[in-house]
C-alpha positions in Angstrom: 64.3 63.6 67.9 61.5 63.9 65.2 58.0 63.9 65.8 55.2 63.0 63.6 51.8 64.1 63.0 49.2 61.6 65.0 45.8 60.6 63.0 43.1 63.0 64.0 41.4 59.8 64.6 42.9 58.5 67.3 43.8 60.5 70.9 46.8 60.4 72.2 48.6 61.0 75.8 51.9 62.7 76.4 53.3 62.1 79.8 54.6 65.4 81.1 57.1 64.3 83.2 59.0 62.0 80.4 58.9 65.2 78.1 60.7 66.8 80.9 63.3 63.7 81.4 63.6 63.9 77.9 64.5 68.0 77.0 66.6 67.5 80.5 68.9 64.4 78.9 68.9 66.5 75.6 70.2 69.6 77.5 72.8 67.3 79.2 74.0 66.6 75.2 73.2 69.5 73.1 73.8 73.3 73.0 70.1 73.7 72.1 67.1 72.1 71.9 63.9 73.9 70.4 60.7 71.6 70.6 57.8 72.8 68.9 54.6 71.9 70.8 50.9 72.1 69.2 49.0 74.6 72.0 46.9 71.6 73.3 50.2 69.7 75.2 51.4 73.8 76.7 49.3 73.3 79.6 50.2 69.4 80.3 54.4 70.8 79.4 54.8 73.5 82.2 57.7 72.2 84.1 59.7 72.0 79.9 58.5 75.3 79.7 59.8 76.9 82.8 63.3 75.3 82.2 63.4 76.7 78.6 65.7 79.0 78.3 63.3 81.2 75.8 59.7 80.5 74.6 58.5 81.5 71.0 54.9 81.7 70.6 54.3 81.7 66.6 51.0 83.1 65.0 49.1 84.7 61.8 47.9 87.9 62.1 44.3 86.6 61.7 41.5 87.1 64.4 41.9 83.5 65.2 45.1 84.0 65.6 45.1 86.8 68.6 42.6 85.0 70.2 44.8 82.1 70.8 47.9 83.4 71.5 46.1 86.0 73.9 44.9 82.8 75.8 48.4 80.8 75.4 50.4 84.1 76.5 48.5 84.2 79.7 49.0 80.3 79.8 52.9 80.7 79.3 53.0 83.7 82.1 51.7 81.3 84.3 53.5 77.9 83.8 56.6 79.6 82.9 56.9 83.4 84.6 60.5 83.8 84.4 61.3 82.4 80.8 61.6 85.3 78.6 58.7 84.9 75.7 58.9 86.1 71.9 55.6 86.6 69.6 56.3 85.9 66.2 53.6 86.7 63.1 54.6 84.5 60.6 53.8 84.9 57.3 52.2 88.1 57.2 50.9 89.4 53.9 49.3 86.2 53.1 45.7 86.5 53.6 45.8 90.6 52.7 42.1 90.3 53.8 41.5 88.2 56.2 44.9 89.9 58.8 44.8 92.4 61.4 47.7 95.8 61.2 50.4 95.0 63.0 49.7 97.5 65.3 46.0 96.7 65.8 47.6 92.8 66.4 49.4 94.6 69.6 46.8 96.5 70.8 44.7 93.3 70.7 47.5 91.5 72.7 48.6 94.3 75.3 51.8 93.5 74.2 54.3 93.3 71.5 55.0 91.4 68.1 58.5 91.1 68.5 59.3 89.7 64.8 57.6 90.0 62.1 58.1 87.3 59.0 56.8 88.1 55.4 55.4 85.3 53.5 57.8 84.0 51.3 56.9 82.0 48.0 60.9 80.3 47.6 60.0 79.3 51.6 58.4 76.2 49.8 60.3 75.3 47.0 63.2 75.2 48.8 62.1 73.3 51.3 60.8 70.4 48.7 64.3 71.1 46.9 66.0 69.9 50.8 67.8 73.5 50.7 67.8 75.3 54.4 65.9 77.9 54.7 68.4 80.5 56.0 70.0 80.1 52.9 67.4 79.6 50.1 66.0 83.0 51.9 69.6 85.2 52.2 68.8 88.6 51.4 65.2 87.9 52.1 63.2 90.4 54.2 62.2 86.5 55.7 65.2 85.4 56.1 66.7 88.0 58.0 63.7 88.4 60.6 64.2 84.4 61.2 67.9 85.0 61.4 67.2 88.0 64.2 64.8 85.5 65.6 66.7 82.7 66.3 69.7 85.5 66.9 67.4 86.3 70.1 66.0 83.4 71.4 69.8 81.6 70.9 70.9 84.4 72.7 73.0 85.7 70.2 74.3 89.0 69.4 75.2 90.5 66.0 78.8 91.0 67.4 79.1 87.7 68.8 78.4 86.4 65.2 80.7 88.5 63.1 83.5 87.6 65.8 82.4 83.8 65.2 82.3 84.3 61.8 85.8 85.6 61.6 86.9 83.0 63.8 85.6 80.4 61.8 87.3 81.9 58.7 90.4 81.7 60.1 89.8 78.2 61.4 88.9 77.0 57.7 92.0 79.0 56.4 94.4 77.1 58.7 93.2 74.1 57.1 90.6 72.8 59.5 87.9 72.4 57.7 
């Protein structure tokens, strides 16, 4: 299911319970579903939330950006107390400026930064090239924290991957694939 941006002219409604009928029939199909929800729907989106099986809350390391997700972590702990929550700073190193130390970030939440992403200049061109990121990025200080990322909120451990990796070496060799 894709989304798309709505004009800034016009409002718009989201109906929390179809949201919720929706990611439940999407469960019923698929191994995972990740939504990505702007921070004005998290509060209308609790009873999605609180079936998640992980939350990601994604931010700069700009003032700005601690302000809101100090507001929208103490949201989340709320609608969803029992759903395990990740903070990400994404593209750090950006705005050398205008961005708060990691640690000062923490301090300023009382918590945490779990994963830290690097900007990345070849993010962009290979996303216009149609390349995925995890592999335009290998090798990428980037691209592994996204991997360790989604690694964590897949519930995914490095073991678990090399033995799937193996596995699906050996699939391929047998002539699967």
């Amino acid at each position: 299911v894709l989304g798309g941006e709505e004009p800034l002219d016009q409002s718009f409604d989201v109906e929390p319970t179809a949201l919720h009928q929706l990611t439940t029939e999407l469960r019923r199909i698929f191994e995972t579903v990740v939504l990505d929800l702007p921070r004005h729907l998290v509060a209308s989106s609790g009873p999605t939330l609180a079936d998640a099986g992980a939350l990601a809350l994604v931010t700069d390391l700009s003032l700005a950006g601690l302000r809101d997700t100090v507001r929208i972590k103490a949201g989340l702990a709320k609608l969803a107390p029992q759903t395990p929550l990740v903070v990400i700073a994404n593209r750090t190193g950006l705005t050398k400026g205008g961005e708060l130390s990691v640690p000062d970030f923490e301090r300023g939440l009382g918590g945490k930064v779990d994963f830290v992403v690097p900007e990345e200049p070849r993010a962009g061109k290979a996303v216009l090239g149609g390349k995925p990121l995890a592999a335009a990025l290998r090798g990428s200080r980037s691209g592994e924290a996204m991997r360790a990322a989604a690694r964590r909120l897949g519930g995914v451990d490095q073991a678990g991957e090399r033995g799937l990796r193996r596995w699906l070496a050996r699939w391929k060799a047998a002539g699967h694939a």
